[in-house]
N, C-alpha and C positions, 0 to 999 in steps of 0.2 A: 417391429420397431418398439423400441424402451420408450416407453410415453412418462413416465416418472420425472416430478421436475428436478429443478436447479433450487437448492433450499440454501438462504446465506441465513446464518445463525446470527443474531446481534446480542452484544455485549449490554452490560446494565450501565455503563458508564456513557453521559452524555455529550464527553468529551470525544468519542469514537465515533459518533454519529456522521461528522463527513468520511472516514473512513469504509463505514460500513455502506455509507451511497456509491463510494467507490467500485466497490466490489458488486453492488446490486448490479450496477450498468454495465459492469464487464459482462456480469450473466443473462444481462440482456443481451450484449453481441451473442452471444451463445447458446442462447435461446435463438435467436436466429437463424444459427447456422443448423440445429436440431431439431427445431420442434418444437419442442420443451413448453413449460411455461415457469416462471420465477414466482418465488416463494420466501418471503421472511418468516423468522419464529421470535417470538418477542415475551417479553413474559417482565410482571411487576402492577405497577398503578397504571392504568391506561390512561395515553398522552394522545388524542387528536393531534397536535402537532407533529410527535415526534410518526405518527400514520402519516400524513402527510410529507413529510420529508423522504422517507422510505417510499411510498410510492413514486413524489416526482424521480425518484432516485430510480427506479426501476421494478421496484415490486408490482407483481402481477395480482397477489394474494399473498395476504396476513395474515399470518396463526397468533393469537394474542392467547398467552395463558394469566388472567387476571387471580393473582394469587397475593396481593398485598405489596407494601414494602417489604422489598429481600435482602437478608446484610451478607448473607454467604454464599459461597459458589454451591454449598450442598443443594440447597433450596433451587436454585435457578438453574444446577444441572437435570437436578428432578422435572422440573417446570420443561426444559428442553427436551428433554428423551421421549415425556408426552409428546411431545408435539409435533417430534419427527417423527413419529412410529405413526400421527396420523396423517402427516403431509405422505408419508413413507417416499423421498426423496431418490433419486439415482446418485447425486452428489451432495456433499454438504460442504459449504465454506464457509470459514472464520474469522474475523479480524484477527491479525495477530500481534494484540495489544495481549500486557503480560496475564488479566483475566480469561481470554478471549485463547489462549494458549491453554488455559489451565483446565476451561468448560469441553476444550478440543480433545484433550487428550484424555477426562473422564469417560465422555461421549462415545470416543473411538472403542477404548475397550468395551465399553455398556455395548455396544452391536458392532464388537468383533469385526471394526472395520478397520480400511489400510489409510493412515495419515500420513501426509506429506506437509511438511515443517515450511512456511516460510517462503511460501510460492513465490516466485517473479512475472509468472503467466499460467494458464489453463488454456490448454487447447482442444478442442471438438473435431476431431480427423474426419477422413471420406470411409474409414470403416464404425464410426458411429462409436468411438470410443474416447473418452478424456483424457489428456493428460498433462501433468504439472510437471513445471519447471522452477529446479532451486537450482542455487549454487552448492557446489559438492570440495571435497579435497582442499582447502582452506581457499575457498573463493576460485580455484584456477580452473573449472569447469561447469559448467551449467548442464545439472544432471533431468532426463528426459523420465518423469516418472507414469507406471500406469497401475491402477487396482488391479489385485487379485484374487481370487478365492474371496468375497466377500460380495455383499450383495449393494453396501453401498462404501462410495468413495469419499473421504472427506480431505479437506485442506486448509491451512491456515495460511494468509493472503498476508504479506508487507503493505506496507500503509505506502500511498502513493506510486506503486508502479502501476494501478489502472488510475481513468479520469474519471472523475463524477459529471455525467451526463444530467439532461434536465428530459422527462419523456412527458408529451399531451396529452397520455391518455390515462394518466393520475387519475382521474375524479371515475375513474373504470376500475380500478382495486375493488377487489372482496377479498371481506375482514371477518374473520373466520373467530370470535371470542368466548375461549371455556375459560371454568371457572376450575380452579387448582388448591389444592391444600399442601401445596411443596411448601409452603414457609412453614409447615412444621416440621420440617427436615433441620429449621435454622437453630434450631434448641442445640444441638452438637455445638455449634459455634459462638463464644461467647467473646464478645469485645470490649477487651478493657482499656480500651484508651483511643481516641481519635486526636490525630491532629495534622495540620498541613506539611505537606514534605516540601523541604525549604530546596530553592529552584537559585543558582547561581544568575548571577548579571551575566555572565559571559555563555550564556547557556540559550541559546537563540533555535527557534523552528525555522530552517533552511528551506523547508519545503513550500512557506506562505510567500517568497519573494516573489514576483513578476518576472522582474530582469536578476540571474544572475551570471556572475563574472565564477569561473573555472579555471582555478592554478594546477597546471601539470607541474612533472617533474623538470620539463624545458625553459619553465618560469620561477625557478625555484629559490632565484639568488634573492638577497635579499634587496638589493636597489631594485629587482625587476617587480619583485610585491609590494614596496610601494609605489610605485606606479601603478601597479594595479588597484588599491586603494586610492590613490586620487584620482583614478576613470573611477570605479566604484562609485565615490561620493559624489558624483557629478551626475550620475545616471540611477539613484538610489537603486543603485544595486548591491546583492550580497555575495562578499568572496566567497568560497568555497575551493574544497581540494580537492584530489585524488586521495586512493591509498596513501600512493607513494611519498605525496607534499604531508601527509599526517603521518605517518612514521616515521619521516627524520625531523617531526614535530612544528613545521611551519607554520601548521593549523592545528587547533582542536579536532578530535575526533569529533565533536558535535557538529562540525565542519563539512566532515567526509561524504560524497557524495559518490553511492557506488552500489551495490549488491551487500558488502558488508559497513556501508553507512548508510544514510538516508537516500530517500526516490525524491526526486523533483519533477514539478511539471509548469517549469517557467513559461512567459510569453516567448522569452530570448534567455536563451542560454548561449554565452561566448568561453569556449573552452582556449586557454592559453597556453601553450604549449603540454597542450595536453595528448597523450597518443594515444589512445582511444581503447582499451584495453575489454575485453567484452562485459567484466565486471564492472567497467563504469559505463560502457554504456546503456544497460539495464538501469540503473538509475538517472539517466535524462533522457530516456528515450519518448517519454510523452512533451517534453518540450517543442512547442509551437514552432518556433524557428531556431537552429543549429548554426553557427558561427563558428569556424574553426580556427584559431591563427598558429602556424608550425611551420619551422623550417624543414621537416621531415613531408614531402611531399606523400611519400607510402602511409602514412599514419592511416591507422582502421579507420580515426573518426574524418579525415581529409574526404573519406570516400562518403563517408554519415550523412555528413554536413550541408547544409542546404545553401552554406557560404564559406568555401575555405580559401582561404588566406595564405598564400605559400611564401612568407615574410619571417621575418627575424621578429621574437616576442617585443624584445627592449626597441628594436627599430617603429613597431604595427605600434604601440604607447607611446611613442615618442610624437608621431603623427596626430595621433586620435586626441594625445594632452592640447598640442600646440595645436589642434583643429578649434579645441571648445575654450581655450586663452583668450 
């Protein structure tokens, strides 16, 4: 048996941080199912808190390379490749936030390993082997991937298709802290200008809702979406689409909830004449409780759903308004 852990790589950006607890806890299920034990690689000014977070998160052990403030990916890829040659890992995972993409794909080639882009899940088979799941062929198939010829596997993880778990046995981490001279790597890179990237009003994180409301293509007319906007505002909840409701533009793409838009992991999610297409159900597959309402009693998600509803969309709104009137 491969005793070599589960290493999740973290980003320098502290905006990632529930992201990458994300992904800790998945490889805790995973750890689980193997053996293993779970492994962060961290690297910059060392943050007691942000250790703490990481461990409730699922870290088993901390590789901390204490190497200063870093402003480039050269420096902190440096810092990394130390640190996985000492954890020496069976897998490595990524956030795949657009730095966290960039450290992945140095990495991969530095140990001529096999990257998988954009994971929706990892799995630990009964023959002791991982394998990552993306979507393939413009979203219409969910491709089954596995390492080869390589001695480790790495991947980069979508933000919200795992949960961030809480584990008690945090204050049991071992912090494993060198000391590093990759920030003199940073001299390559020279920064002539900082400033904030301006962030649109209409430009909303779908993923922080509790309750959201889900427009299919069966809800698509326009009197049946407002109606769904005034349940929305009633239950602060956030609309959201399909593909389908954002390509003949109903919704923003910021909107889209699916494999190629954003992962939610609501209290309640209520899909509207939504048919359940396996691209979108990858992105609400962590939602607590499923709600379905469709006149298509076949629909994939009717069978998903922990409540489905075999009603007419504009009729199941008409109900639910004149219920809270």
């Amino acid at each position: 048996m491969d005793n070599r852990p589960i290493l999740v790589v973290c980003v320098p950006e502290r905006e990632a941080d529930a992201h990458i607890c994300q992904i800790l806890s998945k490889a805790r299920d995973l750890a689980a199912q193997s053996g293993k034990q779970v492994c962060a690689a961290d690297a910059g000014i060392f943050d007691p808190e942000r250790v703490r977070r990481f461990s409730e998160g699922g870290a088993q052990q901390i590789y901390f390379s204490e190497c200063g403030a870093l402003t480039g990916i050269r420096g902190y890829c440096a810092a990394m490749e130390t640190l996985i040659r000492q954890a020496d890992p069976e897998i490595v995972l990524f956030p795949a936030t657009e730095s966290g993409k960039i450290i992945a794909a140095v990495l991969s080639a530095r140990f001529e390993a096999g990257l998988t882009a954009d994971c929706i899940d990892v799995v630990y088979d009964a023959e002791q082997i991982f394998h990552f799941y993306r979507a393939a062929i413009s979203d219409s198939v969910i491709a089954n991937i596995t390492g080869i010829n390589s001695r480790i596997s790495m991947g980069t993880v979508k933000e919200g298709v795992f949960r961030e778990k809480h584990f008690a046995d945090a204050a049991e981490v071992t912090l494993s802290r060198t000391e590093s001279d990759a920030a003199a790597m940073e001299f390559l890179d020279e920064i002539l200008q900082k400033e904030p990237a301006a962030v649109q009003e209409s430009q909303v994180d779908i993923s922080q809702y509790p309750i959201v409301f889900c427009i299919g293509r069966g809800a698509g007319k326009a009197e049946t979406v407002q109606k769904v906007y005034q349940l929305a505002e009633n239950y602060h909840a956030c609309v959201t689409g399909t593909k389908a409701v954002v390509d003949e533009q109903i919704l923003g793409k910021e909107y889209q909830v699916g494999q190629s838009g954003k992962s939610v992991s609501p209290r309640v999610y209520l899909g509207l004449g939504v048919f359940g297409a396996s691209q979108h159900l990858v992105g609400m597959q962590n939602a607590d409780l499923v709600i379905a309402v469709n006149r298509d009693a076949n629909a994939p998600i009717m069978k998903y759903a922990d409540y489905a509803v075999h009603d007419d969309v504009d009729a199941f709104l008409d109900k639910m308004l004149a219920a809270i009137s």
